[in-house]
Residue, then its C-alpha position, 0 to 999 in steps of 0.5 A: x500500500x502505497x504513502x506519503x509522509x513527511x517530517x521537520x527537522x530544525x537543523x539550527x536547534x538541532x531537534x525536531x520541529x514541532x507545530x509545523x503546519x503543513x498543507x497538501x495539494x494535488x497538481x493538475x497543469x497549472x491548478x492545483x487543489x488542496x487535499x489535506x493537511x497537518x500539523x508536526x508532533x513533538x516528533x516534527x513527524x505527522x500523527x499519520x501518513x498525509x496519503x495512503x492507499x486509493x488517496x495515492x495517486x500517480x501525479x503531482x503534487x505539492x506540499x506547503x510548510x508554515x516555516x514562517x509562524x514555526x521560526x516566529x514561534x520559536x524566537x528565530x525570526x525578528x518581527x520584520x520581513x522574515x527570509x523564509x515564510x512559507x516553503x513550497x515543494x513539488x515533486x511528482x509520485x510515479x508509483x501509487x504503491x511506493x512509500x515517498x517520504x518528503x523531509x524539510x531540514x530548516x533553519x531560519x535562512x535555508x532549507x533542504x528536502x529530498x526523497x526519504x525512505 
């Protein structure tokens, strides 16, 4: 059965990142439309997958992180314009039956993601 998960990592503390709000869309050309979301635990894990089974499909999708309120609420951002607010990051399933694991390594001026297992 196939899924998709995610976690936060915050790579200034050195620990999880924990209340992260994170948002799910499915692409479709230039639209897209939101299909869930959630919320990062004690663990910067989701409660559960985002995606599993018959959800999953073939195709492109996006995941939105809530960087900007994480930092805010954390004492890692000034009360100005922040360099970081929210973090997009698409990228396509081409397996339905596969686990894609989608990790954000974020610290207030950066970021990094790539295909977990």
């Amino acid at each position: 059965m196939g899924r998709l998960t995610t976690h936060v990592l915050d790579t200034a503390t050195g620990r999880p990142a924990a209340g992260v709000r994170i948002t799910l869309y499915r692409l479709s050309g230039a639209d897209r439309e939101r299909i869930g979301g959630a919320a990062t635990n004690a663990d910067g894990r989701t409660e559960g997958p985002l995606l599993e089974g018959a959800a999953l499909a073939e195709g492109g999708y996006e995941l939105v992180f809530a960087a900007g309120d994480y930092l805010r609420a954390t004492g890692q951002a000034g009360a100005g314009v922040l360099f970081l607010d929210e973090i997009p990051i698409r990228f396509g399933i081409s397996d339905a039956t596969g686990h894609y694991h989608v990790p954000l390594l974020l610290s207030p001026y950066g970021y990094s993601t790539y295909r977990g297992s």
